[in-house]
MIRO-466376 format. One record per residue (C-alpha): residue in one letter; x, y, z. Coordinates in Angstrom, 3 decimals, padded with zeros to 6 digits, m for minus. Layout:
BEGIN
REC, A, X, Y, Z .
...
end
This chain:
BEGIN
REC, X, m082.108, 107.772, 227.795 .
REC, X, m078.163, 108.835, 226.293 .
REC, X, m078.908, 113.009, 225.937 .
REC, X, m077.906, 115.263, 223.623 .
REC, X, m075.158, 116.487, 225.236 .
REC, X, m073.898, 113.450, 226.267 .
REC, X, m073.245, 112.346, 222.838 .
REC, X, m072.061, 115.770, 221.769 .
REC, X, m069.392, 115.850, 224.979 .
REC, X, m067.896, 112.463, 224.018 .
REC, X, m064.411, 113.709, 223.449 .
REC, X, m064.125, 115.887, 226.537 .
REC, X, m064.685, 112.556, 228.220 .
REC, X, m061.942, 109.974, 226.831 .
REC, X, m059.590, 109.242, 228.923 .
REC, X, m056.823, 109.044, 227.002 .
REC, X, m054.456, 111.388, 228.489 .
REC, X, m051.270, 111.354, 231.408 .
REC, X, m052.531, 113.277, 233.959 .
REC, X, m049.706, 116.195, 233.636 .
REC, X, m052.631, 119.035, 233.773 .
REC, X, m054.113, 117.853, 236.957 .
REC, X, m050.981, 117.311, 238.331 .
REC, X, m049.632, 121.062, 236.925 .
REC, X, m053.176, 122.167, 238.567 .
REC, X, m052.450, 120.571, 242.006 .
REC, X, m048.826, 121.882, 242.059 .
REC, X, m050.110, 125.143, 241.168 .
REC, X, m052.898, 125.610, 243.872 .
REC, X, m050.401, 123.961, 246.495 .
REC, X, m049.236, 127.654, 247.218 .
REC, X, m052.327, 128.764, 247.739 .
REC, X, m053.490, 126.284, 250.341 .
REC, X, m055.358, 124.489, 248.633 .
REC, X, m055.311, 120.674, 248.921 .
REC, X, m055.063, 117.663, 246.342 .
REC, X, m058.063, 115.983, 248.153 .
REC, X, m060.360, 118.566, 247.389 .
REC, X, m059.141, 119.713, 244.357 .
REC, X, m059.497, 116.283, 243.082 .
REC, X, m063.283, 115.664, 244.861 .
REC, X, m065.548, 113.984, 242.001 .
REC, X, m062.505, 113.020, 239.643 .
REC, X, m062.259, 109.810, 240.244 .
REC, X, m058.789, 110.814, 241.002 .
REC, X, m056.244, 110.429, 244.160 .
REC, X, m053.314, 111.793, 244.326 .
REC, X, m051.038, 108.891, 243.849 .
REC, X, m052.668, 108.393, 240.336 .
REC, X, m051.022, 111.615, 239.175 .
REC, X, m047.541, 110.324, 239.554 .
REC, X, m048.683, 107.053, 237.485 .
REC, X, m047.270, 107.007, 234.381 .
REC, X, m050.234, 104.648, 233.147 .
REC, X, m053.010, 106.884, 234.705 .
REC, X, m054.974, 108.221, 231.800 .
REC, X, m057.590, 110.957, 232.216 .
REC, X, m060.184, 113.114, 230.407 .
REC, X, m060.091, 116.772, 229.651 .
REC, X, m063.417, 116.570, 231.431 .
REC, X, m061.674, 115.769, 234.785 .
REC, X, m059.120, 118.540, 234.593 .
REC, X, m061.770, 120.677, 234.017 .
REC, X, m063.950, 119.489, 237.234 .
REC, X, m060.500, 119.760, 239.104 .
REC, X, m060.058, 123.558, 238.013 .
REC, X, m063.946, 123.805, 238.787 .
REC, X, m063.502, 123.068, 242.216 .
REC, X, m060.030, 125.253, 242.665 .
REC, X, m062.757, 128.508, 242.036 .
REC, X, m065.354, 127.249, 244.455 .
REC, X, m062.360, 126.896, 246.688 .
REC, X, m061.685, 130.526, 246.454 .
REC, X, m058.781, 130.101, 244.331 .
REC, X, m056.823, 133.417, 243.466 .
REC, X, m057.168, 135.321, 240.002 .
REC, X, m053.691, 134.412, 239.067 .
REC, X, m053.942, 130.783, 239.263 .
REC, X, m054.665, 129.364, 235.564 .
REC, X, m052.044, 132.427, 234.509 .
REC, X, m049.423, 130.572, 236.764 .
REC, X, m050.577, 127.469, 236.128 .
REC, X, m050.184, 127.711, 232.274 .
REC, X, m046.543, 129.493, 232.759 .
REC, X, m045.399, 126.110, 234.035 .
REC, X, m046.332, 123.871, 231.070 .
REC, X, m043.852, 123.163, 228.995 .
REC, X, m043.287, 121.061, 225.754 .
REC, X, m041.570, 118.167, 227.688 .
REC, X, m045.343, 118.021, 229.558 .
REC, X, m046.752, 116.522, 226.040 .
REC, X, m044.713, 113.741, 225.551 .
REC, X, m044.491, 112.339, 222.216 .
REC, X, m046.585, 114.872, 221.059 .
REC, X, m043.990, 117.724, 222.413 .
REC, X, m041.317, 116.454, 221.262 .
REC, X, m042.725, 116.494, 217.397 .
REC, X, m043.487, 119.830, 217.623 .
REC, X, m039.739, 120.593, 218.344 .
REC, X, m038.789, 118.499, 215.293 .
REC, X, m041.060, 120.308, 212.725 .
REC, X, m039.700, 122.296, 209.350 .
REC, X, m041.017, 125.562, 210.634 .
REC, X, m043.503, 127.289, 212.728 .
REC, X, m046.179, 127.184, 210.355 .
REC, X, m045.628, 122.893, 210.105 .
REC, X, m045.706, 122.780, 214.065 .
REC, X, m048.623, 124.273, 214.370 .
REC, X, m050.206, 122.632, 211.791 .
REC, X, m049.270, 119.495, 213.206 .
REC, X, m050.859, 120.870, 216.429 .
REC, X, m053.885, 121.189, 215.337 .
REC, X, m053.962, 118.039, 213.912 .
REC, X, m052.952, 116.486, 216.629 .
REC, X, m054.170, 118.249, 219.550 .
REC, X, m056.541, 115.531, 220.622 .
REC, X, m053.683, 113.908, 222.359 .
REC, X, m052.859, 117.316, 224.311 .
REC, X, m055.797, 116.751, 226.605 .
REC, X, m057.130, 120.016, 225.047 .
REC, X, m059.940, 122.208, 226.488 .
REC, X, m060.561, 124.033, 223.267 .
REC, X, m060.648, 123.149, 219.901 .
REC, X, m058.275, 125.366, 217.873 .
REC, X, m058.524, 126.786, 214.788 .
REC, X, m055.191, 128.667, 212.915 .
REC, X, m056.486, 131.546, 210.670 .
REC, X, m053.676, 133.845, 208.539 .
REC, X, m054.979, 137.145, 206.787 .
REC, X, m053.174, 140.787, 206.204 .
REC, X, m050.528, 139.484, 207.890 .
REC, X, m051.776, 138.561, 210.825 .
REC, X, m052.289, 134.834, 212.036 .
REC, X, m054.341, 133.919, 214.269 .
REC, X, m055.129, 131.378, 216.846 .
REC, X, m059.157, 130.921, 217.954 .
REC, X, m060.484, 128.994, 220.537 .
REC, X, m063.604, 126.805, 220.263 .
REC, X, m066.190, 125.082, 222.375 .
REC, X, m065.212, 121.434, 223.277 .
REC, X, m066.283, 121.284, 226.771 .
REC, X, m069.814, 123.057, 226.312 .
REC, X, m069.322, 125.983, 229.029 .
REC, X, m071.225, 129.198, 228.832 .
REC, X, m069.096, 132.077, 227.787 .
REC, X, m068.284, 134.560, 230.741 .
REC, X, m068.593, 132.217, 233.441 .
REC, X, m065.670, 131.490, 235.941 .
REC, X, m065.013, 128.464, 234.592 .
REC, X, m064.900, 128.806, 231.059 .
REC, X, m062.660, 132.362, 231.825 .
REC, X, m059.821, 130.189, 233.775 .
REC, X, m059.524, 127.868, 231.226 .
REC, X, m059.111, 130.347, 228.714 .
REC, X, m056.537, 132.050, 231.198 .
REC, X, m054.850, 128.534, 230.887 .
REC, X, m054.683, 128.332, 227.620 .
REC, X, m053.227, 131.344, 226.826 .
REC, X, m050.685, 131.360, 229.318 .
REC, X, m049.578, 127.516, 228.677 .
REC, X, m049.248, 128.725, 224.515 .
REC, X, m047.095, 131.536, 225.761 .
REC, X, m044.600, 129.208, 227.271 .
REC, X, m044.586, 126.716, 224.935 .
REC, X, m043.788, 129.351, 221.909 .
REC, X, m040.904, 130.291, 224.093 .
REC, X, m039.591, 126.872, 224.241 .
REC, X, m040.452, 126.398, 220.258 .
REC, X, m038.977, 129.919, 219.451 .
REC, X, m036.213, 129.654, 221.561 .
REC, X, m036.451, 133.780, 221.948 .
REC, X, m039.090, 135.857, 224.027 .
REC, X, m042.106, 135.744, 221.640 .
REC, X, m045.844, 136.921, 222.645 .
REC, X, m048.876, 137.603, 220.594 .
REC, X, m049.784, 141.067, 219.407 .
REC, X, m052.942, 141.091, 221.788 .
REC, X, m055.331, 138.272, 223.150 .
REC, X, m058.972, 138.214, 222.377 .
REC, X, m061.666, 137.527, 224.532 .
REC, X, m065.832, 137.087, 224.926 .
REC, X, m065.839, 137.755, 228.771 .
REC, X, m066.176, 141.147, 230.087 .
REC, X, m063.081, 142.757, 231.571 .
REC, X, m062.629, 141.378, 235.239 .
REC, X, m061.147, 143.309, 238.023 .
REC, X, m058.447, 141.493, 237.577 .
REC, X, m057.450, 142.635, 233.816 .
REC, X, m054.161, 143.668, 234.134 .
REC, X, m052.616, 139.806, 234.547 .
REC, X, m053.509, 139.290, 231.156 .
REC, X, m050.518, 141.934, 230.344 .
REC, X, m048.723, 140.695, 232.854 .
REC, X, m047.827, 137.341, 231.926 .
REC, X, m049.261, 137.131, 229.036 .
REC, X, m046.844, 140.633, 227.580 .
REC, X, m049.153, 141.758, 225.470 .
REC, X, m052.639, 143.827, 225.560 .
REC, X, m056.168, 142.112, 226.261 .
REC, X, m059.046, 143.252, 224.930 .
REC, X, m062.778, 142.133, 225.964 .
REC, X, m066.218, 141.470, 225.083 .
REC, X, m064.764, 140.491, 221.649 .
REC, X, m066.584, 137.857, 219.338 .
REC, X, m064.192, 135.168, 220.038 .
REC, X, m061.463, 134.025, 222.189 .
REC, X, m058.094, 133.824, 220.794 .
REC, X, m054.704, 135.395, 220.105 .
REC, X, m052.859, 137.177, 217.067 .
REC, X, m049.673, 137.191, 216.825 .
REC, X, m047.052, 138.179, 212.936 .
REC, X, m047.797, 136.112, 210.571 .
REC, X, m043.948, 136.494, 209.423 .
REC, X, m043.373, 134.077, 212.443 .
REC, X, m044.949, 131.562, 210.885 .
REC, X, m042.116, 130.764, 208.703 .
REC, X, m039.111, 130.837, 210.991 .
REC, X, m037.422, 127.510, 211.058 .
REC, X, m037.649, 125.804, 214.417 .
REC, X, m033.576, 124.865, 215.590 .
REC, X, m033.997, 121.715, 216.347 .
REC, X, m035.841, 120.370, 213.437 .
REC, X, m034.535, 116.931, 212.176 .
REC, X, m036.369, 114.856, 209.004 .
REC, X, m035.902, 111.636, 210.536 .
REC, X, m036.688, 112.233, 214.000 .
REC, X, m040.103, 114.238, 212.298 .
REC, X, m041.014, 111.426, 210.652 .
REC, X, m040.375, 108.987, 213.631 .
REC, X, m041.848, 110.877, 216.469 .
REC, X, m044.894, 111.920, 213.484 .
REC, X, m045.347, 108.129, 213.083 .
REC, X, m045.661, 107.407, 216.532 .
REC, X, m048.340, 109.965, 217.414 .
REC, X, m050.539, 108.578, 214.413 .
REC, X, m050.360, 105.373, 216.140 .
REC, X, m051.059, 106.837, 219.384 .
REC, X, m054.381, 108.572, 217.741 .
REC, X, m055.418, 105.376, 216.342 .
REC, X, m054.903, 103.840, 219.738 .
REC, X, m057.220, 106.397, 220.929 .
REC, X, m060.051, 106.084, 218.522 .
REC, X, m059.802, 102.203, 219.287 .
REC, X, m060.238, 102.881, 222.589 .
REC, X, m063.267, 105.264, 222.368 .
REC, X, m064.849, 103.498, 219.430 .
REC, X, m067.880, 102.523, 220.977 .
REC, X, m068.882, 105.968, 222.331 .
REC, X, m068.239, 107.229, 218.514 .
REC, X, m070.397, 104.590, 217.329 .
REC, X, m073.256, 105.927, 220.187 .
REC, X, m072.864, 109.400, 219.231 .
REC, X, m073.220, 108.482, 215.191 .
REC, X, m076.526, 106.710, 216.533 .
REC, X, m077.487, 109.542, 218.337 .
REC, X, m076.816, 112.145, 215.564 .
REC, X, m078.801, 110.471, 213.145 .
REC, X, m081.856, 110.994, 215.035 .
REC, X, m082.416, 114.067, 215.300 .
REC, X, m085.010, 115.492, 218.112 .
REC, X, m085.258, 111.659, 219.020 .
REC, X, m083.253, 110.430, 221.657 .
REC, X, m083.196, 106.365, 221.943 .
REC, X, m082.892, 104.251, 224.893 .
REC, X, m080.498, 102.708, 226.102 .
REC, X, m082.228, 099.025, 225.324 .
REC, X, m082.711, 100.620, 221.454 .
REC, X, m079.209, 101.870, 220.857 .
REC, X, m077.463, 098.492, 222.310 .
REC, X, m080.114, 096.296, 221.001 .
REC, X, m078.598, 098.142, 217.476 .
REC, X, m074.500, 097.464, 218.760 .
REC, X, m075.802, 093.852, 219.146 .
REC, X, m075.367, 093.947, 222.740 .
REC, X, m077.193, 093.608, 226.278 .
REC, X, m077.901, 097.070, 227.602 .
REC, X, m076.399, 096.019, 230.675 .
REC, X, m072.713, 095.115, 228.742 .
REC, X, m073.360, 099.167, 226.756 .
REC, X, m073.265, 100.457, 229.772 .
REC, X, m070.224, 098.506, 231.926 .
REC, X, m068.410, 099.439, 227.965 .
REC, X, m069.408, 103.652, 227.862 .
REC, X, m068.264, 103.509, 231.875 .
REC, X, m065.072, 101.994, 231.492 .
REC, X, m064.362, 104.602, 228.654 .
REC, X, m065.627, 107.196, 230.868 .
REC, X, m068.731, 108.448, 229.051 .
REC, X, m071.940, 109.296, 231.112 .
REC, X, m074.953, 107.262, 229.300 .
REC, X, m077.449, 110.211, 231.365 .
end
């Protein structure tokens, strides 16, 4: 039987990505004893693989990595420090266009359309009003709010957007405050910290607000050409991508159109015009879970 949230989770599993988070995770965790074997336990992952250029991984494995860091006993201040290390050079192609864009307000439009190939753990969502923009974060991975999990990544997040605006700003810039739904830990202050702004908690969403006025500053190393080059390149790259996931689309657009009925596996391959047996070598090798 494919579930529910199988189908819904489809994204969070393609494994489409270098492994630079992992291996920003590992690096991380390295100074606080904490070893690559475990860190990686139930990836799929070794070590070696995160120096392989080919490697490609989900955001589903980065987030069982940084699941087992906290069982480990990982410190507070790891996803803070971990984020403070990725840079825009970590993103490849997709880095470098965001260094070639107009303005602020073009690169982070083009992040958002694009941010499938940033092995994202949120979906994100730009909102401007009174002057004010916004970033929010949204569900992509399906974790309950206020758990440990869910709270690191958000840590990560935050932290990793904070150094990338400083590489794209090319100035110290930080957010006006950072939102989030957890309840203030015991470890609040970090937020400030590296983060240089306020936090505040139990809010409605998670997220940060930064000027608005920012989002028209021209980016210095903007170039037309390059844009348009580096832009082509990570449309190709998407398209890649959806080639390579299209059958676990095609499962989940079976799945969605049956709603409170859940069909086999024999039903839903017997419909792709394939053995069940061939459906489910396919959904593995694109690293979907058909349970």
């Amino acid at each position: 039987m494919i579930s529910a949230r199988s189908a819904a989770s489809a994204a969070a599993d393609e494994r489409i990505h270098p492994p630079y988070k992992i291996a920003t995770l590992v690096q991380a965790a390295a100074a606080e004893g904490l070893g690559a074997g475990a860190l990686l336990a139930g990836t799929g992952l070794t070590s070696a693989a995160l120096a392989d250029a080919e490697v490609r991984t989900s955001s589903r494995q980065f987030a069982l990595a940084c699941a087992n860091a906290i069982a480990l006993g990982a410190s507070p201040e790891l996803p803070f420090r971990m984020g403070m290390q990725v840079r825009v050079s970590h993103y490849g192609l997709y880095g470098y266009a965001l260094l070639t864009c107009r303005t602020v307000r073009e690169g982070l439009g083009f992040a958002q359309r694009f941010h499938r190939l940033a092995a994202p753990t949120f979906t994100l969502r730009l909102d401007e009003a009174d002057g004010v923009a916004c970033w929010t974060f949204g569900d992509l991975l399906g974790l309950v709010p206020g758990t440990a999990l869910h709270a690191f990544l958000v840590a990560f997040q935050l932290a990793a957007q904070v150094s990338m605006a400083r590489d794209l700003w090319h100035e110290h810039m930080v957010p006006h405050e950072v939102l989030l739904r957890h309840a203030a830990p015991p470890h609040a202050a970090l937020y400030a910290q590296y983060l240089g702004c306020p936090a505040r908690f139990g809010q409605p969403f998670d997220g940060a607000r930064f000027d608005a006025r920012l989002l028209d500053a021209p980016l210095p190393l903007h170039n037309p050409i390059t844009q348009a080059m580096v832009g082509g390149m990570c449309e190709r790259l998407l398209q890649q991508a959806g080639a390579q996931v299209g059958l676990a689309r095609r499962v989940m657009q079976l799945v969605a159109g049956r709603p409170g009925r859940f069909p086999g596996m024999d039903e839903v391959a017997a419909e792709l015009h394939m053995t069940e047996r061939t459906l489910r070598r396919r959904l593995a090798d694109e690293g979907t879970r058909d349970r």
